[in-house]
C-alpha positions in Angstrom: -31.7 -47.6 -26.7 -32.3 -43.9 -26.7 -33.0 -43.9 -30.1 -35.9 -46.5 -29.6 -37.1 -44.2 -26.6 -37.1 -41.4 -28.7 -39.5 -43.1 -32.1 -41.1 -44.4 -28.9 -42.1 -40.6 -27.6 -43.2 -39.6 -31.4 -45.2 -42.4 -32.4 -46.7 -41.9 -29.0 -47.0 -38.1 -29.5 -48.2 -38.9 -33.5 -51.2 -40.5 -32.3 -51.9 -37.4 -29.3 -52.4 -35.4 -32.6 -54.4 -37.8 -34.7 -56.6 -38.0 -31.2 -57.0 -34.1 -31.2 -58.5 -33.7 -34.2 -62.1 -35.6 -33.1 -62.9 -32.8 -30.9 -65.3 -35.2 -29.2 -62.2 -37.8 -28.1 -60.8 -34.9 -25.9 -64.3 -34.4 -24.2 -64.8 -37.7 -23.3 -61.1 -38.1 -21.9 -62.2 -34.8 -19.7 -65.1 -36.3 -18.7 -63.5 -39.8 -18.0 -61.1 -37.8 -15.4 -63.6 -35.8 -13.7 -65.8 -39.4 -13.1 -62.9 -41.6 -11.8 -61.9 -38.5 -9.3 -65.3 -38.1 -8.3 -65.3 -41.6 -7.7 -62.2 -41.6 -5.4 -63.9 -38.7 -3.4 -66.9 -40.4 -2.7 -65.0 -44.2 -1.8 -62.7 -41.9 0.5 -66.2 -40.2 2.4 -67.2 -43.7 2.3 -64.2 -45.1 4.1 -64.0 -42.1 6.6 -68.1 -42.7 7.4 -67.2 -46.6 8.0 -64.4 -45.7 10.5 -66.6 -42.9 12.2 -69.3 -45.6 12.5 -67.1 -48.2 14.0 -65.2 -45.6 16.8 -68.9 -44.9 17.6 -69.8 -49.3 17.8 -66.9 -50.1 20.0 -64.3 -47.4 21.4 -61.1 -47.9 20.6 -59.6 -45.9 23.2 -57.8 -47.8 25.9 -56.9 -45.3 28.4 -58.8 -42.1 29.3 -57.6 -40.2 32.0 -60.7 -37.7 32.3 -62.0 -38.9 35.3 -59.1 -41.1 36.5 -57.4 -41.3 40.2 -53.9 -42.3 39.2 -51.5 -43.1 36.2 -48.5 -45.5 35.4 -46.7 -43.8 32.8 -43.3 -42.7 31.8 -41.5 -39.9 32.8 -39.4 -38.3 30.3 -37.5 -36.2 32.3 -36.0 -38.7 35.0 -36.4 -41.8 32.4 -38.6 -44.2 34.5 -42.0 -45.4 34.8 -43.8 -43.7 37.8 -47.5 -43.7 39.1 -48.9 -40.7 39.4 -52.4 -39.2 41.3 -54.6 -37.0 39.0 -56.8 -36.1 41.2 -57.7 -36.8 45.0 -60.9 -38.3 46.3 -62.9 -38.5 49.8 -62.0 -41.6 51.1 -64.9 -41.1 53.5 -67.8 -41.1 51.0 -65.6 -43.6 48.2 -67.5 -46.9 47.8 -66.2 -49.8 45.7 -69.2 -49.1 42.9 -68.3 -45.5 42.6 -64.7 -46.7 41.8 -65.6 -49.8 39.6 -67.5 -46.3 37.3 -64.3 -44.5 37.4 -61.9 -47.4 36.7 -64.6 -48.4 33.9 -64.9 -45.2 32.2 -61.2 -45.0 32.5 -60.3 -48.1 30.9 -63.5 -48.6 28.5 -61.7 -51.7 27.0 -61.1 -53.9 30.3 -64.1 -53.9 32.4 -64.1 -55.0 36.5 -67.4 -56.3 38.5 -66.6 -55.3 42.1 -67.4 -58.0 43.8 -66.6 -57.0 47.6 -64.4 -56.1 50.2 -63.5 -58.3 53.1 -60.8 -57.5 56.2 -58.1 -54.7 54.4 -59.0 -56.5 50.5 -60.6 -55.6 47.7 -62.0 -58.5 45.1 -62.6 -57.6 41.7 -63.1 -60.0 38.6 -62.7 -58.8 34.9 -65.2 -61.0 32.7 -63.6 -60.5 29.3 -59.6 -60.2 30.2 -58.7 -60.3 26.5 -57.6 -56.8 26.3 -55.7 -56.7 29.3 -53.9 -60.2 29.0 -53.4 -60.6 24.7 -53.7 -57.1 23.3 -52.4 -54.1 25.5 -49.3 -55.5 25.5 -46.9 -55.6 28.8 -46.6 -52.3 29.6 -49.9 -51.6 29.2 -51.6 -54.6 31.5 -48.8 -53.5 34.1 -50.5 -49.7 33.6 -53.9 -51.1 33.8 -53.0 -53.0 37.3 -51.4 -50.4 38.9 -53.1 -47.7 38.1 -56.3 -50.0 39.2 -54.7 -51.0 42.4 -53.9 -47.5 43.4 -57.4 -46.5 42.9 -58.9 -49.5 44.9 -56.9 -48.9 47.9 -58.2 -45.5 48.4 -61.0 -47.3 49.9 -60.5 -46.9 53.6 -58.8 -50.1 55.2 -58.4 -51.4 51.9 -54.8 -52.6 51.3 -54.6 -55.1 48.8 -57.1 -55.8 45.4 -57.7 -59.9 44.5 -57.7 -60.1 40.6 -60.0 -62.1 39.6 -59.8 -63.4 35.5 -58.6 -65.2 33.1 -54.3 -65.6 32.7 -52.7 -64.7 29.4 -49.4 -63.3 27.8 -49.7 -60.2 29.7 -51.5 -60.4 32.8 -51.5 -62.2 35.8 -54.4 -62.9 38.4 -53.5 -62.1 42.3 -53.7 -60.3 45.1 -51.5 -57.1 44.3 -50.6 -54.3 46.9 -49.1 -51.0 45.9 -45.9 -52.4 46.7 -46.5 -54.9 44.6 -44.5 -53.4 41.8 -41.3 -52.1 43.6 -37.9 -53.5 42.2 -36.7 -56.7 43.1 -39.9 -57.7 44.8 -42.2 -60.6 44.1 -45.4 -58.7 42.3 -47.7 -61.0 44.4 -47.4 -60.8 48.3 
């Protein structure tokens, strides 16, 4: 075995040296080298143009809390999921189309209509639900419904929010309170 290894490495290195001699052969393989790496450059600025171009169609962000009320998230340091207010509003001059913006630009992948208010509810519909109920996952739909609950009942009066699309794996249409969500409770009341 080694031995075949071994004529294998010197017919190999043999023919290097017959190869050498034709001082043009050596150019060419240079050449050859520097075109196929070029050509990997340019497929690779290709590729990262393409991406830029489709982050810029369609965001691919689902969350951005720039200019949101409140967040469901997890809390490393006690271990459990918690909702949290990032910043307050007036509840005085707060109208259901100034939220629908917020909740909008916070969540650019699950759109709401406000729809209306009537007695201490908020009604809401989400058109395409396809993000929230088949690709954010669980925890993510439970983030997007609290987080949107909590910020719909800052309107004044408002206690509850009527969810208004279509049912899938993840998400559930209801009328949800900020309750809604506390252990060992039924998440519609």
């Amino acid at each position: 075995m080694i031995l075949t290894v071994n004529i294998g490495y010197q017919l190999c290195f043999a023919l290097f040296k017959k190869l050498m001699k034709n001082k043009l052969i050596p150019l060419v393989l240079i050449l050859l080298i520097i075109g196929c790496n070029t050509t990997q450059q340019d497929d690779r600025a290709t590729g990262d143009l393409d991406e830029k171009s489709d982050i810029g169609s369609e965001s691919s962000v689902v969350y951005d809390p720039s200019d949101a009320l409140w967040r469901y998230d997890f809390n490393q340091q006690t271990e459990e999921f918690e909702v949290k207010q990032l910043r307050s509003v007036d509840r005085d001059t707060l109208t259901g189309e100034t939220l629908e913006r917020i909740i909008n630009k916070s969540w650019p992948r699950v759109q709401i209509k406000f729809i209306r208010t009537s007695n201490d509810t908020a009604f809401i519909s989400i058109p395409d639900s396809k993000v929230l109920t088949q690709q954010m996952g669980s925890a993510g739909a439970e983030s997007y419904m609290i987080s949107t609950t909590f910020s719909l009942t800052e309107l004044r009066g408002i206690n509850h929010v009527s969810f208004d699309f279509e049912e899938g794996d993840h998400g559930v249409p209801g009328v949800y309170n900020r309750n809604s969500w506390d252990a060992n409770k039924n998440p519609i009341e």
